[in-house]
NULOFI-999729 format. One line per 8 residues: for each residue x, y, z of C-alpha. Coordinates in Angstrom, 3 decimals, always signed. Example, Ala and Ser with C-alpha at 12.3 -4.5 7.8 and 13.67 -1.06 7.14 Angstrom:
// NULOFI-999729
+12.300:-4.500:+7.800 | +13.670:-1.060:+7.140
END
This chain:
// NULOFI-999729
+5.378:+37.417:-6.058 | +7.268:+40.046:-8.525 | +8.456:+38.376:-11.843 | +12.157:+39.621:-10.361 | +11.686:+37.639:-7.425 | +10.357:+34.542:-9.109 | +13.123:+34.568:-11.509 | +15.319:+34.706:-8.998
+14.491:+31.638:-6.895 | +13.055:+29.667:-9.594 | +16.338:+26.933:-10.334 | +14.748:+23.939:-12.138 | +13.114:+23.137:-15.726 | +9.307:+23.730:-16.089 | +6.457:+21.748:-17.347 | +5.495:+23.138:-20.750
+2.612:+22.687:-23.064 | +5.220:+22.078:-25.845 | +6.730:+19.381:-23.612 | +3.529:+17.570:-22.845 | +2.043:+17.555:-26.560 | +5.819:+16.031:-27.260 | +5.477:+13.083:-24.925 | +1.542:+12.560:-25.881
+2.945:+11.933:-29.105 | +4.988:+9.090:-27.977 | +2.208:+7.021:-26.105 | +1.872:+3.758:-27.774 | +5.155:+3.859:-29.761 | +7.821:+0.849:-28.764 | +10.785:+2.021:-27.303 | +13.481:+1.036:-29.797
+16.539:+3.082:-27.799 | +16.593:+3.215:-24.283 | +19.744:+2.917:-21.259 | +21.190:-0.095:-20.887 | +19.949:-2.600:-17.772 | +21.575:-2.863:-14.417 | +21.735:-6.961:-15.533 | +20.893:-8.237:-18.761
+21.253:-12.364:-16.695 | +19.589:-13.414:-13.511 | +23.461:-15.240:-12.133 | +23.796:-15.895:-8.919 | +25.623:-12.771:-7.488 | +23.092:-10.600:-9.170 | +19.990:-12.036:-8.000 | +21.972:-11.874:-4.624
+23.012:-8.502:-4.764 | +19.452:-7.475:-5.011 | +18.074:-9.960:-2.283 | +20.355:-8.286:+0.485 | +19.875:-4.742:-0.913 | +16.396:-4.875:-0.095 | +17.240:-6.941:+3.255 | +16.292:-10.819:+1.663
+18.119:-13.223:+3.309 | +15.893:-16.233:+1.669 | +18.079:-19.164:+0.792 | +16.352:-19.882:-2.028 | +17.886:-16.847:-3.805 | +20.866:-16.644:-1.707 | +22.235:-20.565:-1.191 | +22.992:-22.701:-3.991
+23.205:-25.957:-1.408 | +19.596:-24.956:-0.098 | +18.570:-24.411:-3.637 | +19.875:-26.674:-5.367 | +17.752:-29.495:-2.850 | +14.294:-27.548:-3.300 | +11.503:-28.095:-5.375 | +13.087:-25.884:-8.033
+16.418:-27.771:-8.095 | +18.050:-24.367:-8.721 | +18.765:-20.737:-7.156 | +15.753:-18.451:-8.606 | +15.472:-15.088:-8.624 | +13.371:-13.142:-6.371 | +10.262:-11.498:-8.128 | +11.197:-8.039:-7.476
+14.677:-8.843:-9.370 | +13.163:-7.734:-12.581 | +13.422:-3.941:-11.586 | +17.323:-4.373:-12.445 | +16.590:-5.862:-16.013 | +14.455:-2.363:-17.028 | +15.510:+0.844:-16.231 | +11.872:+2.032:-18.192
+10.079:-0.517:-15.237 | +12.364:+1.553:-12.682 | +11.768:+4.919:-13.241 | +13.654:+6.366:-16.153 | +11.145:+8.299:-18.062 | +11.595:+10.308:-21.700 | +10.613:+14.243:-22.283 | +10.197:+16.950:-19.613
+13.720:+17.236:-20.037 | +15.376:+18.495:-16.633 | +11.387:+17.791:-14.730 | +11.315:+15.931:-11.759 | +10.054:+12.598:-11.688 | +8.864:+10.948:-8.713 | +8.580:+6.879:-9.057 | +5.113:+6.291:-7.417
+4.086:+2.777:-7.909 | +4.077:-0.721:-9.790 | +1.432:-3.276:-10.857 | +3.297:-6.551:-11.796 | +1.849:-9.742:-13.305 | +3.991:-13.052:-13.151 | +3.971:-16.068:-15.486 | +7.323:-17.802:-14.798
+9.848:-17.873:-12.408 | +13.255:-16.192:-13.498 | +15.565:-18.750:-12.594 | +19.849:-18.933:-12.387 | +21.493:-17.447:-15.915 | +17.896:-16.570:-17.136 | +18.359:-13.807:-19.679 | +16.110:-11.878:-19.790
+15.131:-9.138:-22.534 | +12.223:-6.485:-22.709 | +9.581:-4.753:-24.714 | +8.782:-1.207:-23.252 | +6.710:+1.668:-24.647 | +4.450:+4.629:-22.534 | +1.339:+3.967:-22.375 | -0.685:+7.075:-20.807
+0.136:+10.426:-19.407 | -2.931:+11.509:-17.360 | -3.147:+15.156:-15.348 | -3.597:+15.237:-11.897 | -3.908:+17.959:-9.212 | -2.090:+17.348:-6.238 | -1.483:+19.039:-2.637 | +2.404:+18.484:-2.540
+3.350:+19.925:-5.986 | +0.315:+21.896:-7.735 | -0.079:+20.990:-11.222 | +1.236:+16.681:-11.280 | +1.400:+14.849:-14.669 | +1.097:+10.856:-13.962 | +3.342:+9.137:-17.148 | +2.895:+4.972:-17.237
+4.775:+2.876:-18.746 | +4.016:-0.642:-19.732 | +7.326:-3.654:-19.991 | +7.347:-7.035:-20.459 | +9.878:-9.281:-19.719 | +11.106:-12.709:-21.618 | +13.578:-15.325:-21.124 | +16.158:-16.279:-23.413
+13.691:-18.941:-24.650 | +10.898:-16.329:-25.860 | +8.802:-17.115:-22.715 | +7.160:-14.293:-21.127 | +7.674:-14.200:-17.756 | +6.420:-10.642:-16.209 | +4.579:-7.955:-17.814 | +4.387:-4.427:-15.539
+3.125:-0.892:-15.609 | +4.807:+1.409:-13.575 | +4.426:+5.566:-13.295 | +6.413:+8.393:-11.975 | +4.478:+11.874:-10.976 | +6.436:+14.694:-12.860 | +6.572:+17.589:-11.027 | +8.300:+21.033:-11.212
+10.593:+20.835:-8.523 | +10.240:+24.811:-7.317 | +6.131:+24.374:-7.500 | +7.296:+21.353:-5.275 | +9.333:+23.267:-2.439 | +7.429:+26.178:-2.482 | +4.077:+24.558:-1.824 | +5.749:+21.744:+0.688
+2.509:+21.040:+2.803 | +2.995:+17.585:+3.135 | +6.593:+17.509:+4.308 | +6.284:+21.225:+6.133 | +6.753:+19.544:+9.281 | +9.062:+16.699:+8.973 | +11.776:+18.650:+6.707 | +14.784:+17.539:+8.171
+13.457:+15.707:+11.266 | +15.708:+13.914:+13.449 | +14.122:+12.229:+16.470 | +16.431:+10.062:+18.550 | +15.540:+6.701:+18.964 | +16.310:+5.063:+22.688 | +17.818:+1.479:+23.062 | +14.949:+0.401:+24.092
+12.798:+1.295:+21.278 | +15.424:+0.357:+18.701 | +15.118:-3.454:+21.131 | +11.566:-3.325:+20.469 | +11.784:-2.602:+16.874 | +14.398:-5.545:+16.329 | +12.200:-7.963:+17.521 | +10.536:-8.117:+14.040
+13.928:-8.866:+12.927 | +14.571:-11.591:+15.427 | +11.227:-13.154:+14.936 | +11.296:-12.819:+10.843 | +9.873:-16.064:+9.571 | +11.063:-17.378:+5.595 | +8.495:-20.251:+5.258 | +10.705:-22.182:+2.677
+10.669:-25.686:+2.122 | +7.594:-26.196:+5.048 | +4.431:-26.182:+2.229 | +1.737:-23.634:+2.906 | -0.814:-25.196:+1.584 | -4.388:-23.106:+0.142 | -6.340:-25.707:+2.417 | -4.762:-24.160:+5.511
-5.329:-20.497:+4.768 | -8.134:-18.669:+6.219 | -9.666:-15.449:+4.828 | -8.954:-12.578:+7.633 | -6.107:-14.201:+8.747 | -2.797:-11.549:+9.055 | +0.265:-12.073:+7.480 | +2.856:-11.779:+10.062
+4.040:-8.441:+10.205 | +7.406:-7.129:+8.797 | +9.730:-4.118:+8.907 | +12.166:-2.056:+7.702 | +14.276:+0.379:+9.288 | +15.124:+2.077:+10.357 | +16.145:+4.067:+7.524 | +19.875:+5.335:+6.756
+21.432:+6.583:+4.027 | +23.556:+3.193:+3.933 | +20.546:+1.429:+3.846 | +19.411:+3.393:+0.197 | +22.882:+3.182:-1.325 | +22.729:-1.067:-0.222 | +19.582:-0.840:-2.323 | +21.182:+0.964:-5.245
+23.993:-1.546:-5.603 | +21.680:-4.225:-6.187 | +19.464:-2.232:-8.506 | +22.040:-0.362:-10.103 | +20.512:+3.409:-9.763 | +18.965:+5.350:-13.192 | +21.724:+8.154:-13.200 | +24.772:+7.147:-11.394
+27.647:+7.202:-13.194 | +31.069:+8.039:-12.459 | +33.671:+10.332:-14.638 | +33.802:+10.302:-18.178 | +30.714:+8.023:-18.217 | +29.097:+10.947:-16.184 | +29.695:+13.335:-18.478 | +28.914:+11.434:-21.594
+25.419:+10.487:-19.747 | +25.206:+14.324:-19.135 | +26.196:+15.232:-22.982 | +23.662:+13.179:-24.152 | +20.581:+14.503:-21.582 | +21.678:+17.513:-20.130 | +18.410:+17.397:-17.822 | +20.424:+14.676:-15.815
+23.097:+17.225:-14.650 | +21.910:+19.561:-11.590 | +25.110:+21.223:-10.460 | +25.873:+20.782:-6.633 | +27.288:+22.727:-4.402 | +30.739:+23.289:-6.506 | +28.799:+24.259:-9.380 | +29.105:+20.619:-10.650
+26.833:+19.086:-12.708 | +25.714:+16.027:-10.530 | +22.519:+13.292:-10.958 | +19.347:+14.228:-9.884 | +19.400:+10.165:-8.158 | +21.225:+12.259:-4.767 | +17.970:+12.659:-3.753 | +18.396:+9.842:-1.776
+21.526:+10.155:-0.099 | +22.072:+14.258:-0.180 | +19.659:+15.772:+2.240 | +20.394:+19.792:+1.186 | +19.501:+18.837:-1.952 | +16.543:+16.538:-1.270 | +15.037:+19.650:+0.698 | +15.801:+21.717:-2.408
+13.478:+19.605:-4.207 | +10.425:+19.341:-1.521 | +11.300:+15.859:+0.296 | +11.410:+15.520:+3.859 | +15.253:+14.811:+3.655 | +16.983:+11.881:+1.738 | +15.173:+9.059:+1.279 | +13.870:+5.492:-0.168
+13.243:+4.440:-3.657 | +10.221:+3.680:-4.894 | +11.117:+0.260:-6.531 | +12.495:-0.594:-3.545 | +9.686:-0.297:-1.016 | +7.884:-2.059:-4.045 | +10.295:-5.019:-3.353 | +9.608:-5.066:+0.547
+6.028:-5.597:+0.318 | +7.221:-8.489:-2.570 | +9.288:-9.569:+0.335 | +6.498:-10.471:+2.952 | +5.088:-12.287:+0.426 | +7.720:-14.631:-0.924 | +8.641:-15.458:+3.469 | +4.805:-16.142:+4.162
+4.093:-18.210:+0.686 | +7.349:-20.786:+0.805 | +9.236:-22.266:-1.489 | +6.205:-23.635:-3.119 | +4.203:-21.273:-3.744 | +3.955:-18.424:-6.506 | +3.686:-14.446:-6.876 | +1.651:-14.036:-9.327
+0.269:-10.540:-8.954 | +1.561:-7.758:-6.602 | +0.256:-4.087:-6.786 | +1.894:-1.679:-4.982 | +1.258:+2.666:-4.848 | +3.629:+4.686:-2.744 | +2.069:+7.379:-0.485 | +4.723:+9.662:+0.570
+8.508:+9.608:+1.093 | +10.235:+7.825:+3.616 | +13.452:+9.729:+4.521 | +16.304:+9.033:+6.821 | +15.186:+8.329:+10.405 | +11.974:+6.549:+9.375 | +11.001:+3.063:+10.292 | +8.031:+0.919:+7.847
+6.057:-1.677:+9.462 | +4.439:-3.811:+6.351 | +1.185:-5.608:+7.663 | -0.818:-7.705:+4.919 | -3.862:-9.616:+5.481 | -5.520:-12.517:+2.921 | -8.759:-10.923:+1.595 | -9.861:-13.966:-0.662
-9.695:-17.647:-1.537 | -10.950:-18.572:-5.010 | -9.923:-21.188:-7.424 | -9.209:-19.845:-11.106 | -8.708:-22.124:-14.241 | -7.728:-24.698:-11.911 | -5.273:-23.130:-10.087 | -5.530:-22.046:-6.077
-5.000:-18.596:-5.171 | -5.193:-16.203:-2.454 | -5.570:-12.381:-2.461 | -4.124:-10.374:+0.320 | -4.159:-6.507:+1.295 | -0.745:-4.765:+2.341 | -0.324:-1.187:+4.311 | +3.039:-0.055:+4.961
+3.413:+2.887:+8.018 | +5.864:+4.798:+9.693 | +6.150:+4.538:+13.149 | +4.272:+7.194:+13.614 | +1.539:+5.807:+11.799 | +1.825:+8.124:+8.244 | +0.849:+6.067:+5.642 | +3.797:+4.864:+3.422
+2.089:+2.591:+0.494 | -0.709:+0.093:+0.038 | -0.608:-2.380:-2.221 | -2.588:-6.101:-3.245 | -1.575:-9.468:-4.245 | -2.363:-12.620:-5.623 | -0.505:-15.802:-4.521 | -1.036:-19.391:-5.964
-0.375:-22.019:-3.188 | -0.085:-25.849:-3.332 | -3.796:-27.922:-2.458 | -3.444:-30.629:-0.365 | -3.844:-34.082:-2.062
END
């Protein structure tokens, strides 16, 4: 290609040597100045906010009355909740100013449950930024973060690294071999496969207050399966109200966000400057930047393989490790069945745990993320 023609359809930032040694030189330094949380306090309308923008109708985050009987005496907050108390845990990454960054996974730990008015505060600094070579967008560089999370009271009560992919956004379109074919796919369901699909819905089982106790488990034995889907663009905005979104901001607080990072502003199709989070509800410019078409956070498909565990465990029992790595986009259209299977029983320091395997597929059987767990459960007598 003739330096005339790649000026000429190159639109976005580049990754530089200049803006890799930058960010090397951050690694290990605390974040003292970062953006502000989506919540700072775990109240009730927050922690429900999130719960039904991932689709969690569990009454133990959602019903004070239900709560307020259970074992915890009190509305907690689902695991996955923390995403809104970190935009660093979420995605929002320093240097490569105006370079796209892909969310790609989450490796959580748990020590406490968050529970009703919980503040909670964090501690956040990067923590690698490792090369890779990859088939979607050429030259990749993997940036992890690490955040932990305490309680108004000091306690720790999560710790996380997370990572985004940054990629250059033209390498990214150009090369598009993973998403050639489904770039702006729309297959019509029929009523009778949407009936099918809805059966997972109607059968959905939240354990709750019935104890699953360690004793009971078996190793091999499936969790049952769950889905979600099928995607819509409704269904990604529902997710950013409870999370809160990285960029979006409206007006004056728009501009001021772009004043500050001008890499935040990619002008639209009125010349505009506009967030680079329309991704996931703007399919011309999802396309512009490789995806299939709008699509599905990260954090949030994190939070739906949270979500089969916290149904299957009950009200007793306790997340205390979930991994999760995201495979490819999920855009409008899609459907994600979530299957998880217990891998391991083993007692640890006293405690009874159990490890289980999650894959998460499109209907057509593409794989969407994998991901591992560790759940402590109640022992009989």
């Amino acid at each position: 290609m003739s330096s005339v023609m790649k000026e000429s359809t190159d639109k976005f930032p580049k990754i530089t040597e200049e803006g890799l040694a930058e960010l090397r030189q951050r690694i290990g330094v605390k974040i003292e100045k970062t953006v502000e949380p989506w919540n700072y306090e775990a109240t009730r309308d927050a922690i429900r906010h999130y719960a039904h923008g991932i689709g969690d109708d569990n009454p133990l985050w959602c019903d004070p009355a239900y709560a307020d009987r259970s074992v915890h005496g009190s509305i907690l907050a689902l695991p996955s909740f923390l995403f809104t108390t970190s935009r660093i845990i979420s995605g929002y990454c320093g240097g490569l100013s105006g370079v796209h960054a892909m969310w790609a996974g989450a490796d959580w730990t748990w020590y406490k449950h968050v529970r009703r008015n919980d503040a909670i505060s964090t501690q956040a600094h990067l923590k690698d930024l490792i090369e890779h070579k990859t088939r979607f967008a050429g030259r990749a560089f993997q940036q992890i973060y690490h955040v932990e999370f305490f309680n108004q009271s000091g306690d720790r009560v999560a710790e996380a690294d997370s990572w985004v992919f940054r990629t250059d956004r033209d390498e990214a379109r150009e090369r598009g071999t993973k998403y050639t074919d489904a770039r702006g796919r729309v297959e019509r369901f029929t009523d009778e496969q949407l009936a099918g699909f809805y059966e997972l819905y109607e059968n959905e089982e939240i354990r709750g207050s019935n104890k699953r106790y360690w004793d009971d488990v078996k190793e091999g034995e499936a969790l049952p399966r769950m889905m979600k889907g099928p995607m819509t663009v409704t269904g990604f905005i529902c997710y950013a109200q409870g999370w809160g979104g990285l960029y979006i901001r409206a007006n004056k607080l728009a501009w001021q966000m772009q004043q500050k990072h001008p890499g935040t502003g990619i002008k639209n199709r009125f010349g505009v400057p506009d967030c680079p989070e329309r991704v996931h509800w703007d399919e011309d410019f999802a396309l512009q930047v490789g995806a299939p078409g709008a699509y599905d956070y990260g954090p949030e498909r994190c939070s739906w393989l949270t979500h089969q565990l916290t149904n299957w465990m009950g009200d007793d029992g306790f997340l205390h490790k979930s991994k999760c790595q995201i495979r490819r986009h999920n855009p409008d259209g899609d459907v994600i069945v979530i299957d998880g299977t217990v891998t391991r029983k083993f007692v640890e320091n006293g405690k009874h745990f159990v490890e289980i395997a999650q894959n998460a597929q499109t209907h057509r059987g593409e794989a969407s993320a994998h991901g591992s767990a560790i759940v402590e459960l109640p022992k009989r007598g």
